[in-house]
C-alpha positions as CSV (number, residue, x, y, z in Angstrom):
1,X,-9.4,-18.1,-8.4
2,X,-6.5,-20.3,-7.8
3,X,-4.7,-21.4,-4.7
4,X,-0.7,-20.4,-4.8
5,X,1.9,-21.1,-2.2
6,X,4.7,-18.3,-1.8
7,X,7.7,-20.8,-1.2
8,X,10.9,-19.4,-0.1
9,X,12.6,-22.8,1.5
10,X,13.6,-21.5,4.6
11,X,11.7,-22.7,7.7
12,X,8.6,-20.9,7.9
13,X,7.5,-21.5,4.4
14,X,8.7,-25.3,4.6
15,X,6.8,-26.0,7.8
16,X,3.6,-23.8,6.2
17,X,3.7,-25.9,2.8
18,X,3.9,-29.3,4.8
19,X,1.3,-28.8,7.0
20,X,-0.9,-27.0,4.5
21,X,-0.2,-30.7,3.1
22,X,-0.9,-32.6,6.2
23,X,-4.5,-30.8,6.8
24,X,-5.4,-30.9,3.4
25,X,-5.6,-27.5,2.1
26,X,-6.3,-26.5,-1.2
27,X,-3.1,-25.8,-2.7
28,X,-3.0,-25.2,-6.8
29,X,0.6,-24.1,-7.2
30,X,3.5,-23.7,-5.2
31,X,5.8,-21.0,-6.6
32,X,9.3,-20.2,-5.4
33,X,11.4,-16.8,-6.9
34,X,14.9,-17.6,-7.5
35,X,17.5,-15.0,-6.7
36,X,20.2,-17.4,-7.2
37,X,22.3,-16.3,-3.9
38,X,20.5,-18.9,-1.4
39,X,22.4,-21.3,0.3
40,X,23.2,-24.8,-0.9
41,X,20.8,-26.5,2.1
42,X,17.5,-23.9,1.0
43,X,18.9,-25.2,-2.2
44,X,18.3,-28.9,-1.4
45,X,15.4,-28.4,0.4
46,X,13.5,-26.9,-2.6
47,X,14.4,-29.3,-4.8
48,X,13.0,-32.1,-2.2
49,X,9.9,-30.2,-1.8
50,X,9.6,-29.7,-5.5
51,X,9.3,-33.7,-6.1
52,X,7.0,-33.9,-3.2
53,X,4.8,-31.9,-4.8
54,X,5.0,-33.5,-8.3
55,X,4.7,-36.2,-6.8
56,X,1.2,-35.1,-5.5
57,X,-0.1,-33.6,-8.2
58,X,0.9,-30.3,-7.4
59,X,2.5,-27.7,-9.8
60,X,5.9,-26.4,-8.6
61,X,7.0,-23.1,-10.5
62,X,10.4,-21.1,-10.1
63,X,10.7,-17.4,-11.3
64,X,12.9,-15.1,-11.6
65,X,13.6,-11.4,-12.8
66,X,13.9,-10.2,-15.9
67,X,17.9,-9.7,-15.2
68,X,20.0,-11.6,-12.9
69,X,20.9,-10.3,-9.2
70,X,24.4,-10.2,-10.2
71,X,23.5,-7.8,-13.4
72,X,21.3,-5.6,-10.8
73,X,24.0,-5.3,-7.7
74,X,27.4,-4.8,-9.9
75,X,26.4,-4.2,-13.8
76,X,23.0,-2.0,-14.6
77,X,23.7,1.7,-14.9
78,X,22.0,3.1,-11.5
79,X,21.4,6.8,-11.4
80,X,21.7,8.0,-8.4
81,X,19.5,11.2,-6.6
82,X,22.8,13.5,-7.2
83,X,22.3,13.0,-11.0
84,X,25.8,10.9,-10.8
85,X,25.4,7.0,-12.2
86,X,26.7,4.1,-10.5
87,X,27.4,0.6,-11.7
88,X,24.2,-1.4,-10.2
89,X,22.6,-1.2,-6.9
90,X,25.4,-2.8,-5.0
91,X,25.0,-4.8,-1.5
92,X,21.0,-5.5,-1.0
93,X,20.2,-4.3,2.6
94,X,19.0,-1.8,5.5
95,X,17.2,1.2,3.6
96,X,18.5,-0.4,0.3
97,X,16.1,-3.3,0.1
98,X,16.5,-3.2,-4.1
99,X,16.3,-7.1,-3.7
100,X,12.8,-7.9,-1.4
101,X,11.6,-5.0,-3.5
102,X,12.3,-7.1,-6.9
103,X,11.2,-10.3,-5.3
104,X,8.0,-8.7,-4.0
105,X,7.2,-7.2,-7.3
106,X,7.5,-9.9,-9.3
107,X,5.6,-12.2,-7.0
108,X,2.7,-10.3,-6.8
109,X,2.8,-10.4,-11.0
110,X,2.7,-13.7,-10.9
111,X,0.2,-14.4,-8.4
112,X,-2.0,-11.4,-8.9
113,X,-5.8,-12.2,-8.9
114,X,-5.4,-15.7,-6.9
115,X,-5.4,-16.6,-3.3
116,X,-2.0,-16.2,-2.0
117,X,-0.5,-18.3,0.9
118,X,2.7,-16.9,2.5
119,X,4.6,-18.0,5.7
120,X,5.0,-15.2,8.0
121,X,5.0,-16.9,11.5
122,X,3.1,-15.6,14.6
123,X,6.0,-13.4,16.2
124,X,6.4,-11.8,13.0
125,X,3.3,-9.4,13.7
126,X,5.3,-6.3,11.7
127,X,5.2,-8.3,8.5
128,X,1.6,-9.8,8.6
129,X,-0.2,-5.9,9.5
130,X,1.7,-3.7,6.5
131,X,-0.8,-2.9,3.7
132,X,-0.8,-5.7,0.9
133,X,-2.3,-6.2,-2.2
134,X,-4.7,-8.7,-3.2
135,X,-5.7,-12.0,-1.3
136,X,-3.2,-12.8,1.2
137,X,-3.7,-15.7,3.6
138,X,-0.7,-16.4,6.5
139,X,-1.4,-20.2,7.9
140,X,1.3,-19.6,10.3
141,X,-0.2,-16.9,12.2
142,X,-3.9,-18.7,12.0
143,X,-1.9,-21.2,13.7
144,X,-0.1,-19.5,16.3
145,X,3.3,-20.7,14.9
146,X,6.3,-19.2,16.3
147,X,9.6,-19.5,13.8
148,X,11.0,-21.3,16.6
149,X,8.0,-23.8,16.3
150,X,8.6,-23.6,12.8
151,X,12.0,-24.5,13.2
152,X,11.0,-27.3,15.4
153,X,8.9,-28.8,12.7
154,X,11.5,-28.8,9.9
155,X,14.1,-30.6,12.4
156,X,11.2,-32.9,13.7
157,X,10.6,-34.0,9.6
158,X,14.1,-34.9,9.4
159,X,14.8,-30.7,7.7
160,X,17.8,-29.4,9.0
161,X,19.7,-27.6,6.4
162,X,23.1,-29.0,6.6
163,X,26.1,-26.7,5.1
164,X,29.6,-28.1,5.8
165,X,28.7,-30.1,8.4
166,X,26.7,-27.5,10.4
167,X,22.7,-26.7,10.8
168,X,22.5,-23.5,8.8
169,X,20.1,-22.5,11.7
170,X,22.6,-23.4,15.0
171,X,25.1,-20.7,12.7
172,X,22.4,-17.6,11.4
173,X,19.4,-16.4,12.6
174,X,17.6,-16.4,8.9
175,X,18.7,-18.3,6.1
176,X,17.8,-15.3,3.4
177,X,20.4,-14.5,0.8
178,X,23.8,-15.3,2.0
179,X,25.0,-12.2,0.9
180,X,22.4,-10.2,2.3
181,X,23.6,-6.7,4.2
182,X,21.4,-7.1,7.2
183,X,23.4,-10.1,8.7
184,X,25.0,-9.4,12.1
185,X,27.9,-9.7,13.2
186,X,27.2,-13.2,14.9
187,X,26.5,-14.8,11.6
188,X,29.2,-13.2,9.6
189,X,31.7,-14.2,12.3
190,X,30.1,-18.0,11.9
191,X,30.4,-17.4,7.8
192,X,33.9,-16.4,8.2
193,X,34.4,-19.4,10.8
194,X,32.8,-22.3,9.5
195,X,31.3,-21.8,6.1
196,X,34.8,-20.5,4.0
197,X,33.0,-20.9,0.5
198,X,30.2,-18.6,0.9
199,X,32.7,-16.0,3.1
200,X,34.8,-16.1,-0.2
201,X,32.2,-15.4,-2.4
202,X,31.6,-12.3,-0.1
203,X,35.0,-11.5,-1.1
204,X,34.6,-11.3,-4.3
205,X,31.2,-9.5,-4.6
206,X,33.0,-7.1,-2.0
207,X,35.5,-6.6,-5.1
208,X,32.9,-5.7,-7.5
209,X,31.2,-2.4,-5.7
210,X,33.0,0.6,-4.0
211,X,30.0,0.4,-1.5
212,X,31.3,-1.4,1.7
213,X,29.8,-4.3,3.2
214,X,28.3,-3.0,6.5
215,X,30.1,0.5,5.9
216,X,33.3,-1.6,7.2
217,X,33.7,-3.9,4.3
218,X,34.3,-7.9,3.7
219,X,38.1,-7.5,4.0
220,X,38.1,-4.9,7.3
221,X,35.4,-7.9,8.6
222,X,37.7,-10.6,8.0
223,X,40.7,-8.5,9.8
224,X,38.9,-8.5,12.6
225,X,37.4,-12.3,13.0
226,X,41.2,-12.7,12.5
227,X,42.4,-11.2,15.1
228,X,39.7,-12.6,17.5
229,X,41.5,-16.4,16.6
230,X,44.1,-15.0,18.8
C-alpha cells in the first residue's frame, strides 16, 4: 500500500504537501488532475512543487479525463431528463457539479487501494465527515489548520500566487477553476476589474452554451460592473 498526495495547488494542498515534507512523512507519489481551466499562478506553483519533488525523489503524476473539459461543457451530446439532448454539460457549478464529479472519479481510479492524503483544512468540517471510499487521511485537520493558516504558510514560504500584479487570494476566496459557476459576485467583479484575460475567456465560453452564467450571464455581469465604474 502506497502513500499518494491528492495535489490540487491551491493553498491547502501546497501547505499540506510542504509540511508533509518538513515532518517527514511517508509520501510515495504526489498526483495532481489537470482540468486545464486553473489559473496561471496554481499553474506556476505546480510546476515549482513538481521539481521539488523530483528533486527529492518523489514521483509527481498529472491526470486527466478521458476527454477534455472543453469537449464535456460545450461539445458531448448530453441527454437531458426531458429526453431532449444538449450540446455538453455547460457551466460546471451549484447542483451541476459535472466537473468535481469527473475529478473525484478519476482520482479515486487512480489512487484506489493506497493511502490517500488530501488537504481539507480544519474549518472545512463538511468536506472531511461525507462518506468516502477507501483510505483517506486529512493532515490538515490532524493539524488543526485553518485555510487562513494555510494561507499564511504559503505567503510565509515566499507562495503567493501572483496574477497581473495581484495575490490571486487578496482578489477570490478560492482559487478552483476560473470559470467555475459558484464564484460570487465579489470575485467576478475583481475578474472583471483586474484580471481582463481570464474575464474574456468567460466571454467566450459564455458564447459557446445557451445556459447563462449565474442565470444572468457573462455579458448582463459585465453591464453591470460597468455601470458601477460610474
Amino acid at each position: 500500500m502506497r502513500h499518494i498526495v491528492q495535489f490540487s495547488g491551491g493553498k491547502d494542498s501546497t501547505a499540506m504537501l510542504n509540511l508533509m515534507i518538513e515532518k517527514g512523512m511517508p509520501i510515495d507519489e504526489v498526483v495532481f488532475f489537470d482540468t486545464t481551466w486553473e489559473f496561471d499562478a496554481v499553474y506556476e506553483n505546480i510546476k515549482q512543487h513538481k521539481m521539488k519533488c523530483e528533486t527529492l525523489g518523489i514521483k509527481f503524476t498529472t491526470i486527466k479525463s478521458e476527454h477534455t473539459f472543453d469537449y464535456l461543457a460545450f461539445e458531448k451530446d448530453v441527454r437531458k431528463r426531458d429526453g431532449t439532448h444538449q450540446k455538453g454539460y455547460s457551466w460546471c457549478g451549484g447542483l451541476a457539479r459535472w466537473g468535481t464529479s469527473e475529478k473525484i472519479r478519476n482520482l479515486e481510479k487512480y489512487c484506489r487501494g493506497n493511502i490517500e492524503y488530501i488537504g481539507f483544512a480544519h474549518d472545512e468540517q463538511q468536506r472531511i465527515v461525507k462518506k468516502r471510499k477507501g483510505i483517506k487521511v486529512f493532515p490538515l485537520n490532524d493539524w488543526e489548520m485553518t485555510e487562513a493558516d494555510a494561507l499564511n504558510h504559503c505567503y510565509k514560504n515566499g507562495i503567493e500566487y501572483i496574477e497581473e500584479g495581484f495575490r490571486l487570494y487578496d482578489l477570490l476566496d478560492r482559487a478552483s477553476c476560473f470559470c467555475c459557476g459558484n464564484k460570487n459576485l465579489k470575485e467576478l467583479r475583481n475578474m472583471y476589474n483586474h484580471l481582463p484575460d481570464y474575464w474574456d475567456r468567460l466571454k467566450s465560453m459564455q458564447c459557446r452554451t445557451s445556459r447563462l452564467y449565474r442565470k444572468v450571464g457573462i455579458h448582463q455581469l459585465e453591464h453591470r460592473f460597468e455601470k458601477e465604474l460610474y
